[in-house]
C-alpha positions in Angstrom: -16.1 -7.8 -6.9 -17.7 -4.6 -6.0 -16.4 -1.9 -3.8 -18.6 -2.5 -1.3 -17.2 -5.8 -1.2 -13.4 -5.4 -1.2 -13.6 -2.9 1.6 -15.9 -5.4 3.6 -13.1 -8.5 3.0 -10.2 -6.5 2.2 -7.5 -7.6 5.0 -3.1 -7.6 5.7 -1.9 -10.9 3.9 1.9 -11.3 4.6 1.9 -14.8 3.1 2.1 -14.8 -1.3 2.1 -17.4 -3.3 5.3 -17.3 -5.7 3.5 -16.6 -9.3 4.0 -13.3 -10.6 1.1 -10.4 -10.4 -0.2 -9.6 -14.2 1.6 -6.2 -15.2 -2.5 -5.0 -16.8 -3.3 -5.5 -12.9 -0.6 -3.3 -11.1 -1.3 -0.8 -13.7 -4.9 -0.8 -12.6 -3.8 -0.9 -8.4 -2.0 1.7 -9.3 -4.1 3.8 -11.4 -6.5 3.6 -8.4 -3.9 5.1 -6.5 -3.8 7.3 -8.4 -7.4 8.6 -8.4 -7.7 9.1 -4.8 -9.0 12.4 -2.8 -6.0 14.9 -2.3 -5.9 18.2 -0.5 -6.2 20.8 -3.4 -6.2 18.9 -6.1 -2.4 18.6 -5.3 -1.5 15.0 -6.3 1.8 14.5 -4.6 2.0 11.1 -5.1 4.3 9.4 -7.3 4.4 5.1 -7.4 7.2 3.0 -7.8 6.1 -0.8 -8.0 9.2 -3.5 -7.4 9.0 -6.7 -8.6 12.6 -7.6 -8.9 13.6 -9.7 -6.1 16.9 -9.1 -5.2 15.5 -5.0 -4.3 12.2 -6.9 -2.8 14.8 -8.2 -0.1 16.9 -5.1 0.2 13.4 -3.3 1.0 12.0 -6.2 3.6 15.6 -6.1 5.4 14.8 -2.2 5.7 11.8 -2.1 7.1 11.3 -3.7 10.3 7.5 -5.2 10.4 7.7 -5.8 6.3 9.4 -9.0 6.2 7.3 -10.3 4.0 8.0 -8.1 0.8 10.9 -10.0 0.2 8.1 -13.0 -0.4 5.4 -10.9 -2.4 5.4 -10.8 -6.2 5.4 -7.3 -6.0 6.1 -4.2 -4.0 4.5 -0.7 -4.4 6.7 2.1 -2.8 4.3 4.9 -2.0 6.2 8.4 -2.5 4.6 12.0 -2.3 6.3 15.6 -2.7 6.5 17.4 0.6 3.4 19.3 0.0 1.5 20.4 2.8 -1.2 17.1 3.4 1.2 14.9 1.9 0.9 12.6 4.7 -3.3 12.2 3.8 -3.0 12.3 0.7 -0.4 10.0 0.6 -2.7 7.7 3.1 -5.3 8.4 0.6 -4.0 6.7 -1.9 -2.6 3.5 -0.7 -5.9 2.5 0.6 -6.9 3.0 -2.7 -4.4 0.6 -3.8 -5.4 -1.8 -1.4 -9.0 -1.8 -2.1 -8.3 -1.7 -5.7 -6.1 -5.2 -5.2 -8.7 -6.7 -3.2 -11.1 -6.1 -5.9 -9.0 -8.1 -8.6 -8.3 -11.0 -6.1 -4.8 -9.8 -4.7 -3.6 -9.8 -1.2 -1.7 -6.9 -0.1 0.1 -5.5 3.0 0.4 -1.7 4.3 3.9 -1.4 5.8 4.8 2.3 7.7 7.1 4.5 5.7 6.6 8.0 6.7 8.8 8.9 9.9 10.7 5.4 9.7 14.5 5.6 10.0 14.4 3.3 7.0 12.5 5.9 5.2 15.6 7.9 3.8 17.1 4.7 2.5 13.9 3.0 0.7 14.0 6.2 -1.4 17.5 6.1 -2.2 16.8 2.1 -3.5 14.3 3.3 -5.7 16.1 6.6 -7.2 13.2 8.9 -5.3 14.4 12.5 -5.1 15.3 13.5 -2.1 12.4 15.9 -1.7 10.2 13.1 -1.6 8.6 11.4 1.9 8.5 7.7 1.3 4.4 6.8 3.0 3.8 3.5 2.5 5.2 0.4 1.3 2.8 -2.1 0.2 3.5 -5.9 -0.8 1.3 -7.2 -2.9 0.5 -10.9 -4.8 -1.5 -13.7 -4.7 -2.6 -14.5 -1.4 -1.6 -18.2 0.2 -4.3 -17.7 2.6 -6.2 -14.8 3.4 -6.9 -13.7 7.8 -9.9 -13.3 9.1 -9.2 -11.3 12.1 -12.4 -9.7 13.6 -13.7 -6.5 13.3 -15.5 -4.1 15.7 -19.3 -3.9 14.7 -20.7 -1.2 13.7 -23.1 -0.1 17.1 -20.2 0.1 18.8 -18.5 2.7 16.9 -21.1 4.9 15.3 -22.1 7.6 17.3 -24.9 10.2 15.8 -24.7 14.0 16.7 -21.7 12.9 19.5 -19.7 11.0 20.5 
C-alpha cells in the first residue's frame, strides 16, 4: 500500500484478532517511528513494544480509554527524553507508527500518555528512566474489523492565504 493510501484509510481499531503480529513487522512500525521529523535533529524518542500479555493488561487497566491493549497482539509504549519539543516529536513519531502499520495491513490505536496520572506508572512497567515522558501508547494487531467513521472534506477545512 502506498503512503498516500494508508493515511487516506488509516483509522483507531480497538478490536484485534488474537494471532500474533510478525516480529520483521514491528521492527519496520518501529523503524518508521523512528524516522520521523524532530525539532533539531534531537531524536528523543525511545520504543518499547509489549507483547506479553499479562504487562498488555497491567497497561490497559492503567490507562483509562485503552482498554483494548490488553486484547491487541502488541503494544508500543512511546517514550521521549524531556527535551524541549518532546511532546511533537514524540507526536511525530507515533503517527509514523500508525501510518507505517496501516501500510503492512495492521490496525492500531493512539491512546494519551503525556500528562496522564497513569503516565508515571506505564514507565515504571516498562523500566523507562525516570527522566523520560511516556507520549503515547499504541495497540497494535490484526484488525477484526476496521471503522469507517467519516471525515470532514477537504473544502471545508482548507483555507488559502486565511483562514
Amino acid at each position: 500500500m502506498d503512503a498516500l493510501e494508508a493515511l487516506r484509510t488509516r483509522r483507531s481499531v480497538r478490536s484485534y484478532e488474537p494471532r500474533p503480529i510478525d516480529r520483521a513487522d514491528l521492527e519496520t512500525v518501529i523503524d518508521a517511528g523512528r524516522l520521523a521529523a524532530t525539532a533539531r535533529n534531537e531524536q528523543p524518542w525511545e520504543f518499547v513494544v509489549v507483547t506479553d500479555r499479562d504487562k498488555r493488561m497491567k497497561l490497559a487497566e492503567l490507562a483509562e480509554y485503552g482498554k483494548f491493549i490488553a486484547d491487541a497482539p502488541a503494544c508500543v509504549v512511546v517514550l521521549c527524553a524531556n527535551a524541549k519539543y518532546y511532546l511533537e516529536d514524540g507526536a511525530a513519531a507515533t503517527q509514523n507508527i500508525l501510518v507505517a502499520a496501516r501500510a503492512l495491513g495492521l490496525g492500531t490505536c493512539w491512546v494519551a500518555g503525556d500528562k496522564k496520572p497513569y503516565a508515571a506508572e506505564i514507565c515504571r512497567i516498562v523500566g523507562a528512566p525516570a527522566e523520560c515522558k511516556l507520549i503515547s501508547l499504541v495497540a497494535i494487531g490484526h484488525a477484526r474489523s476496521i471503522p469507517d467513521p467519516p471525515k470532514r472534506p477537504l473544502e471545508e477545512v482548507l483555507h488559502w492565504e486565511r483562514y
